[in-house]
C-alpha positions in Angstrom: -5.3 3.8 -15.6 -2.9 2.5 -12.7 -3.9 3.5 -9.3 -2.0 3.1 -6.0 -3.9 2.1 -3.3 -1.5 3.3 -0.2 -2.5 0.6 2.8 -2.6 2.8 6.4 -3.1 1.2 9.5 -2.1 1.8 13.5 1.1 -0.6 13.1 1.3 -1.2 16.2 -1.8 -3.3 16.3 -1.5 -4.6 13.3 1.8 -6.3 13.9 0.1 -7.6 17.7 -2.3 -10.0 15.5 -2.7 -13.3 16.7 -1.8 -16.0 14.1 -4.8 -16.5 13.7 -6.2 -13.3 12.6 -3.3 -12.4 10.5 -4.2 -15.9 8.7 -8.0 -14.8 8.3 -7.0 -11.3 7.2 -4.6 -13.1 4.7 -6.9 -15.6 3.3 -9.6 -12.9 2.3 -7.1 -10.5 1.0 -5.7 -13.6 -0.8 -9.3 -14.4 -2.7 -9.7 -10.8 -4.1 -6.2 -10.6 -5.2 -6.3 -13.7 -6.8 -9.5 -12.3 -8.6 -7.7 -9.7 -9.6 -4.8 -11.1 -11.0 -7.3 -13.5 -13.2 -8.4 -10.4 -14.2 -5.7 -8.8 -15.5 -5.9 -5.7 -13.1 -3.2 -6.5 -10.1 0.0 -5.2 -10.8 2.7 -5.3 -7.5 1.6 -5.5 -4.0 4.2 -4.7 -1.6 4.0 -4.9 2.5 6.3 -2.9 4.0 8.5 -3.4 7.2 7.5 -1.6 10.7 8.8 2.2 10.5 11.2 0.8 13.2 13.2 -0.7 10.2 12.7 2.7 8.5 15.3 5.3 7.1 15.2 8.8 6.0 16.8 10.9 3.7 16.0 14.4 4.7 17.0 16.6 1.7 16.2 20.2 3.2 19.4 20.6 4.3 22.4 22.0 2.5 24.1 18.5 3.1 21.7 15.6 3.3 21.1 13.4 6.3 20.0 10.2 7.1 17.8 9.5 10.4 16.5 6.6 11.4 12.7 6.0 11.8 10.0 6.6 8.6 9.8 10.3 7.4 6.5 11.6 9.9 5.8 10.3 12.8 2.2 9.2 13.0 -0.3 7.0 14.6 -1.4 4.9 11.3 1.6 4.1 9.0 2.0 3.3 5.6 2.1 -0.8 5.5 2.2 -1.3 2.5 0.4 -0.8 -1.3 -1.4 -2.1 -4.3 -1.0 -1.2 -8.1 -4.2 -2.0 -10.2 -5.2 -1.2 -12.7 -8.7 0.2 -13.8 -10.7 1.5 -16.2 -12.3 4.0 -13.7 -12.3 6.1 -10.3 -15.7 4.2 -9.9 -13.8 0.9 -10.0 -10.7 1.4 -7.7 -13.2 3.0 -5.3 -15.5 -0.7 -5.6 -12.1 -2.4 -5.2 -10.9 -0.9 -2.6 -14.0 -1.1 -0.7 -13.6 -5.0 -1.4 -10.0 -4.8 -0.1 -11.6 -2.3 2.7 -14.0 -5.4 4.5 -10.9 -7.7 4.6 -8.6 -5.8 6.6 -9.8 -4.4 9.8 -9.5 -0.7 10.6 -7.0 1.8 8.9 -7.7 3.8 5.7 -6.8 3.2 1.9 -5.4 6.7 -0.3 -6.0 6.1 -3.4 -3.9 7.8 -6.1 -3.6 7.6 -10.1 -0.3 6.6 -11.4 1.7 8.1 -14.0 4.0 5.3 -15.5 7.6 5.8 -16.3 9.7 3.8 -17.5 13.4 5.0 -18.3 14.9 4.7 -21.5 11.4 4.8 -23.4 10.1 8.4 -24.6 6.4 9.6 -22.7 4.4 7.9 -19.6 
């Protein structure tokens, strides 16, 4: 099974890191993902932009519009994700707990995926 693990944090001090701490946070996040990966289990990893750099579609509206800034305003933001893949809930939760003690503060939502892939029949 695929699972996103959506990465929130309070962006504001997450982008205020010293060099130094974003180099620590980096390293440790860079030993279990490379674990992973010998493993078999990472798929993407993506770190996203500050909202500032953010658009929005917003489709409730007979003609669509496009605002600037992400699509809620909140105090932690999505900054980024993982894809793994694991043969449990049991496991993402272990992982994610691993991922958890390298990266200060924030909270990890953790989702299954459903895989599509156009042009092919089923998920």
């Amino acid at each position: 099974m695929l699972y996103a693990v959506l990465c929130y944090n309070n962006e504001d001090e997450v982008f205020a890191w010293s060099k130094e701490q974003e180099g620590t946070v980096m390293t440790a996040l860079g030993k279990v993902n490379e674990r992973l990966a010998r493993e078999g289990k990472l798929s993407p990893i993506a770190r996203l932009m500050p909202t500032t750099t953010a658009t929005t579609l917003r489709k409730d509206r007979e003609s669509a519009l496009i605002t600037d800034g992400p699509y809620a305003e909140t105090k932690e933001a999505l900054l980024g994700f993982y894809v793994i893949d694991c043969a449990s809930l049991e496991e993402i939760h272990a992982i994610a707990r691993e991922l958890g003690g390298c990266n200060p503060g924030g909270a990890f939502e953790i989702r299954p995926l459903l895989y599509y892939a156009p042009g092919t029949t089923g998920t």
